[in-house]
N, CA and C of each residue as an Amber inpcrd file, in Angstrom:
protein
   324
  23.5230000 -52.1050000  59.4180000  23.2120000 -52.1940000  60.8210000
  22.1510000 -53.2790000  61.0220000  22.3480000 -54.0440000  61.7170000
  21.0680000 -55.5200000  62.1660000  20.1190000 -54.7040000  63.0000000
  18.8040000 -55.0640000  62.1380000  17.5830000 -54.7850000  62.8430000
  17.6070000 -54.3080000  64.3600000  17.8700000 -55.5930000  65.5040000
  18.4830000 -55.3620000  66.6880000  18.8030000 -53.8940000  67.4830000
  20.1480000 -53.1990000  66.7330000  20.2660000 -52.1980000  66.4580000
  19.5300000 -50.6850000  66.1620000  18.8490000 -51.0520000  65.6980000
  18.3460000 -50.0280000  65.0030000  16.9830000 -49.3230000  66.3450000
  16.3910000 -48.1420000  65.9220000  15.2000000 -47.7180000  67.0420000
  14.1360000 -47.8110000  66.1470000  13.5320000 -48.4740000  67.0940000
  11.7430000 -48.1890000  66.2340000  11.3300000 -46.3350000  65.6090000
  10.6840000 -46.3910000  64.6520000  10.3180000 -44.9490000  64.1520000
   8.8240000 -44.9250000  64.1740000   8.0490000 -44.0190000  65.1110000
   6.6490000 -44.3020000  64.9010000   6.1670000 -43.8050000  63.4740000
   5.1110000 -44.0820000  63.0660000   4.9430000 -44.1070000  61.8440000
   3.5710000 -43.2320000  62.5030000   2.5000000 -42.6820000  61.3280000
   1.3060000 -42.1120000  61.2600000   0.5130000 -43.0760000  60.9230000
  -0.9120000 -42.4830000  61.0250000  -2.6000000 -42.6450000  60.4170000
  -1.9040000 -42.9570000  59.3160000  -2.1750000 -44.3570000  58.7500000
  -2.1520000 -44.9900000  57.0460000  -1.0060000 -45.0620000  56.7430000
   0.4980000 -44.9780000  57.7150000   2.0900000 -44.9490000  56.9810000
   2.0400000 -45.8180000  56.3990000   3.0170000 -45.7970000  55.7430000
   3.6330000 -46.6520000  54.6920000   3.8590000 -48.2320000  55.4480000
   3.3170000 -49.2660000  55.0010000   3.7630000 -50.5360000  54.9410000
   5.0900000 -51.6290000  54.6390000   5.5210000 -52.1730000  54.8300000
   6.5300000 -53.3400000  53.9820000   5.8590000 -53.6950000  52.7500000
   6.4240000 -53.6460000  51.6580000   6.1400000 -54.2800000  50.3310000
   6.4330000 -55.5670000  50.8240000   6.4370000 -56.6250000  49.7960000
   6.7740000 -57.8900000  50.2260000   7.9240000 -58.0510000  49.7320000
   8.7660000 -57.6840000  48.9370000  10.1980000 -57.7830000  48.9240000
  10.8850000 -57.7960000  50.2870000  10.4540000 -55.9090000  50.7620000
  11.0130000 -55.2930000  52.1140000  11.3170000 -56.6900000  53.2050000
   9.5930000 -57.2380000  53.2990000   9.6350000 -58.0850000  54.2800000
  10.6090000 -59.2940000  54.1200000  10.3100000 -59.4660000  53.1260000
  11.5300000 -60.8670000  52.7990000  12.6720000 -60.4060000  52.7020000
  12.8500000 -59.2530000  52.7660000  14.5030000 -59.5020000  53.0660000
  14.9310000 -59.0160000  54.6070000  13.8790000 -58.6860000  55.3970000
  13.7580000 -58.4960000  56.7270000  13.6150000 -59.9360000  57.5130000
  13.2810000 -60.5910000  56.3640000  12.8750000 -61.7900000  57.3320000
  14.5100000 -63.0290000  57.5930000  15.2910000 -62.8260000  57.0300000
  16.2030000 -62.8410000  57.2430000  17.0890000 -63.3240000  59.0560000
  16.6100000 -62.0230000  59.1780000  16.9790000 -61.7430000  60.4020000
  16.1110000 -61.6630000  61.6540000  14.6230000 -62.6430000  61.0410000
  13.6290000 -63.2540000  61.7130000  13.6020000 -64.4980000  61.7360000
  14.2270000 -65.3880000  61.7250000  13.6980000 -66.9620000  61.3000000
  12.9600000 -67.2510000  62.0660000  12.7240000 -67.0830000  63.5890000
  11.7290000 -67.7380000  63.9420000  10.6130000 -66.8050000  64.4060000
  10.0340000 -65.9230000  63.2450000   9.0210000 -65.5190000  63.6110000
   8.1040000 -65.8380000  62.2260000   6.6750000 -65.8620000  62.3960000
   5.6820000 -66.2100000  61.3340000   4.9230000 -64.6710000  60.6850000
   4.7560000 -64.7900000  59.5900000   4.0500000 -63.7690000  58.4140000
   2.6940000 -63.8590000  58.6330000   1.7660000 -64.3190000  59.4590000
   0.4490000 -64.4510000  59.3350000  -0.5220000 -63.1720000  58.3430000
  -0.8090000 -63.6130000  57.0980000  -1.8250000 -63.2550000  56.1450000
  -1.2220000 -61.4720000  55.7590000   0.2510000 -61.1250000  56.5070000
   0.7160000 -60.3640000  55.5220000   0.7060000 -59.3110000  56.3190000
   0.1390000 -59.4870000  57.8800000   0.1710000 -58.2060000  58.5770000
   0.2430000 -58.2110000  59.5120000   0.9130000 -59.7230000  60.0750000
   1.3690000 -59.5740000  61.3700000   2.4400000 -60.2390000  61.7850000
   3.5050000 -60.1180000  63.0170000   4.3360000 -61.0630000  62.4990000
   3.8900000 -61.5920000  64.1040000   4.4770000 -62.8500000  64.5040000
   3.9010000 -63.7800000  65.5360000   5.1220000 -64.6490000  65.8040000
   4.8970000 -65.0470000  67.0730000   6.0630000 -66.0360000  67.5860000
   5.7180000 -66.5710000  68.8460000   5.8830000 -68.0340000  69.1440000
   5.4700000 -68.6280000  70.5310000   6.9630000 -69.0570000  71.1120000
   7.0870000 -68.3010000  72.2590000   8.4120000 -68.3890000  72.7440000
   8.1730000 -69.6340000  73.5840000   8.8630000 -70.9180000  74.0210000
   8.8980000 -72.2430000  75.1980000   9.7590000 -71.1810000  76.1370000
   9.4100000 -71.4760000  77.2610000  10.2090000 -71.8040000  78.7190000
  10.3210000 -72.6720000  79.7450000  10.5810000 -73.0500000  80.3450000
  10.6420000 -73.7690000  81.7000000   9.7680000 -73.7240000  82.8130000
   9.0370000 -72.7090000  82.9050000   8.0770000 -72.4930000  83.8790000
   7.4710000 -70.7450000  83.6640000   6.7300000 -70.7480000  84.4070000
   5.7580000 -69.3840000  84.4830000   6.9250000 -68.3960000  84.7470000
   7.7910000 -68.3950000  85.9280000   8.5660000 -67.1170000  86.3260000
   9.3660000 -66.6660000  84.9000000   9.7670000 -67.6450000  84.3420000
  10.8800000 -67.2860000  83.5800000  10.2090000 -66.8340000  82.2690000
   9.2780000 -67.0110000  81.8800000   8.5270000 -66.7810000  80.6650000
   7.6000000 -65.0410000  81.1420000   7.0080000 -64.9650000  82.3300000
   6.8120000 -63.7890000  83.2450000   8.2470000 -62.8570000  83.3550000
   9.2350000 -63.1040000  83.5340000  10.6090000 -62.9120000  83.1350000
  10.8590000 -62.1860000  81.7820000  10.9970000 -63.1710000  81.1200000
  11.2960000 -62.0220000  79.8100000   9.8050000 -61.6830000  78.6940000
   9.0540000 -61.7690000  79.6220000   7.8600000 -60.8600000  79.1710000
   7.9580000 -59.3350000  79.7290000   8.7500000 -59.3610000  80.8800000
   9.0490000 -57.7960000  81.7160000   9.9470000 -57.1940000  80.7820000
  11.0470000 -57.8390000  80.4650000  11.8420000 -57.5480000  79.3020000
  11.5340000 -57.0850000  77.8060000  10.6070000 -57.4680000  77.6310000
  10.3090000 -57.5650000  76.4800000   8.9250000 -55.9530000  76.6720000
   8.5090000 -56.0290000  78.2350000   7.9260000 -54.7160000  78.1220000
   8.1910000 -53.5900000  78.5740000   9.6160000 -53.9890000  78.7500000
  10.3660000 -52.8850000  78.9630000  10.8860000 -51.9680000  77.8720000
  11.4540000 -53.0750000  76.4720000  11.5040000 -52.3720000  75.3040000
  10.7830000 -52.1730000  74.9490000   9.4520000 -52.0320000  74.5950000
   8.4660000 -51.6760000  74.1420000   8.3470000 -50.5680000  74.6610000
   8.2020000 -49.9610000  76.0080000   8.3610000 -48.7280000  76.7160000
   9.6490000 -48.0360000  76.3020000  10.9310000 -48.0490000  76.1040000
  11.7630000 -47.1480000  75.5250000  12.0610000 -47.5450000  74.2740000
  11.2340000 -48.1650000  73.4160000  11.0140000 -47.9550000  72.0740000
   9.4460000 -46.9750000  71.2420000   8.7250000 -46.9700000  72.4630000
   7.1770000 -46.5060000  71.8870000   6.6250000 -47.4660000  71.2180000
   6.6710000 -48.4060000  71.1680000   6.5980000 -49.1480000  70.1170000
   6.1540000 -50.7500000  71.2860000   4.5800000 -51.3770000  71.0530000
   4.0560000 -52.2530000  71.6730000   3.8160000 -53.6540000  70.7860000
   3.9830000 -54.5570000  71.3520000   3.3860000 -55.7070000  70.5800000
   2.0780000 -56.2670000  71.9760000   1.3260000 -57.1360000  71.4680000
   0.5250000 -58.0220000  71.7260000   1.0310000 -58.8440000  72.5370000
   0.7160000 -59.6980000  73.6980000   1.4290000 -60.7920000  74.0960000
   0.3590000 -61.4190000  74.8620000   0.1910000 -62.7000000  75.1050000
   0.0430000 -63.8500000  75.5750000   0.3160000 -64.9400000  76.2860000
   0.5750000 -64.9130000  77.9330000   1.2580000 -65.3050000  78.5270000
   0.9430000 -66.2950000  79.6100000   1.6530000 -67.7120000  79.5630000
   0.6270000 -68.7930000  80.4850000   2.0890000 -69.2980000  81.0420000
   1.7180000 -70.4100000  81.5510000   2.4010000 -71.5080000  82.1730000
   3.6600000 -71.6770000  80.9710000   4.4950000 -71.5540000  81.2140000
   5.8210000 -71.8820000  80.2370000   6.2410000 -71.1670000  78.4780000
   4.8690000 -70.2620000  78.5980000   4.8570000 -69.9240000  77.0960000
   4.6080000 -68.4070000  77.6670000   5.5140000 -67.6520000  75.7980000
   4.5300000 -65.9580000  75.6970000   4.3130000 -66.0390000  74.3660000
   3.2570000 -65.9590000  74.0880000   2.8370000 -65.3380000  72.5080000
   2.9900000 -64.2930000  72.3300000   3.6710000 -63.7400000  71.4180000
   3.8820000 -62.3110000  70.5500000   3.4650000 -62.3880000  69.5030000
   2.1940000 -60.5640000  69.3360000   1.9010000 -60.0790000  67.9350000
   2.0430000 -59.1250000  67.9510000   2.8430000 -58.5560000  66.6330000
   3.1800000 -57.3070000  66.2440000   3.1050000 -56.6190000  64.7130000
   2.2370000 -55.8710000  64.9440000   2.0210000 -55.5210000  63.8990000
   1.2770000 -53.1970000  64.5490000   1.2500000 -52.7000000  63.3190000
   1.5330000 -51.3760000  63.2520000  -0.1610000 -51.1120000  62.7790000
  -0.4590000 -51.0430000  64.5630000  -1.9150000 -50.8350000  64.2080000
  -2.5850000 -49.5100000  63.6260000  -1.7720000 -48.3840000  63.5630000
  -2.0180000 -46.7340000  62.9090000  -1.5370000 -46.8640000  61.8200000
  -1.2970000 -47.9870000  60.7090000  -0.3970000 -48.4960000  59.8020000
  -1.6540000 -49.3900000  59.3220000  -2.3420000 -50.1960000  60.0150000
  -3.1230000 -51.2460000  59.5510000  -2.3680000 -52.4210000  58.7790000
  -1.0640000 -52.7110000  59.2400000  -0.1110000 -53.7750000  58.9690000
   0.7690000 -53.9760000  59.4170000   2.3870000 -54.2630000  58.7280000
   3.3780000 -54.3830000  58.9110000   4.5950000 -53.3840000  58.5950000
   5.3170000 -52.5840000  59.3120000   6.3870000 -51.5610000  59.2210000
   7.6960000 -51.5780000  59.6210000   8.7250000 -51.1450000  59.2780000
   9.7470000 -51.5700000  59.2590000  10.1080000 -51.3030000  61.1260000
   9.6840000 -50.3980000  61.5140000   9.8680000 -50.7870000  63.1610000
   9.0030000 -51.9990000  63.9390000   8.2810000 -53.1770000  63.4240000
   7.6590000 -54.3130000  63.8190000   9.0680000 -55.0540000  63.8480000
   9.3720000 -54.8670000  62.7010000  10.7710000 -56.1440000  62.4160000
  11.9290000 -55.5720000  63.3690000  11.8970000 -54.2920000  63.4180000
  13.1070000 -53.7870000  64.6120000  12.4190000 -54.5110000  66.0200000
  11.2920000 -54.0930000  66.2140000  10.9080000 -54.5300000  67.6010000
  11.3230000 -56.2370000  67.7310000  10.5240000 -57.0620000  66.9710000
  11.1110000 -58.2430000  66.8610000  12.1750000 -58.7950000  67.0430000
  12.9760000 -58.3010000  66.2960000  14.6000000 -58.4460000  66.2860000
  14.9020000 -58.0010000  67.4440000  14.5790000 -57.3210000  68.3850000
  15.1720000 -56.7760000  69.8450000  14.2980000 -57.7950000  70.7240000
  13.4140000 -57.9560000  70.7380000  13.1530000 -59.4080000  71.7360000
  13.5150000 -60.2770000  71.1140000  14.3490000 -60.5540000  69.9120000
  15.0400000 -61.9640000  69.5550000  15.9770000 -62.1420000  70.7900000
  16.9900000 -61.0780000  70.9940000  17.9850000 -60.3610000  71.7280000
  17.8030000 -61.1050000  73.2110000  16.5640000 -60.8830000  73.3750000
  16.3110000 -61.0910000  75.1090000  16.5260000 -62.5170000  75.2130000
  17.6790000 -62.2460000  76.3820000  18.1490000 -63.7750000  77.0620000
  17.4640000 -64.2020000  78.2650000  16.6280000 -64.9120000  78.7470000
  16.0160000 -65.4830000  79.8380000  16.4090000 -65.4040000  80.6840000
């Protein structure tokens, strides 16, 4: 089943992490997102203007609301920054890479 697919699983206080195998073979089906120092994953989306980037930032917090599951974001004139990472985790978990993979999904 592709990441995409799949539902975020909340995890607990200290769950279990991605080994770095896990992640690399998750990453796969990330190419354009970044590993920053092993515990977060990150991505600067381009758009065309504020509405449309305001646009699928609604989208994007919409899944986050029927996933439980939040990332970070950053949002200006033509751009959104996304960070996600599993802060009751203190890293990276296999529902970061699901979340990811479902705003890959989101079409503008």
């Amino acid at each position: 089943m592709a990441l995409r697919d799949e539902t975020c699983v909340p995890c607990r206080d200290g769950g279990p992490t991605l080994e770095v195998e896990e992640l690399a073979s998750l990453r796969a089906e990330l190419p354009d997102w970044e590993v920053i120092e092993g515990h977060r994953l990150h991505r600067r989306l381009e758009f065309v203007d504020f509405r449309t980037a305001l646009n699928w930032l609604n989208h994007a917090g919409a899944i986050c609301e029927e996933q439980g599951h939040h990332g970070d974001f950053r949002v200006g004139w033509g751009y959104v920054e996304v960070d996600i990472y599993t802060h009751k985790a203190g890293g990276l978990t296999r529902a970061d890479a699901v979340l990811a993979a479902k705003f890959d999904a989101i079409t503008p």
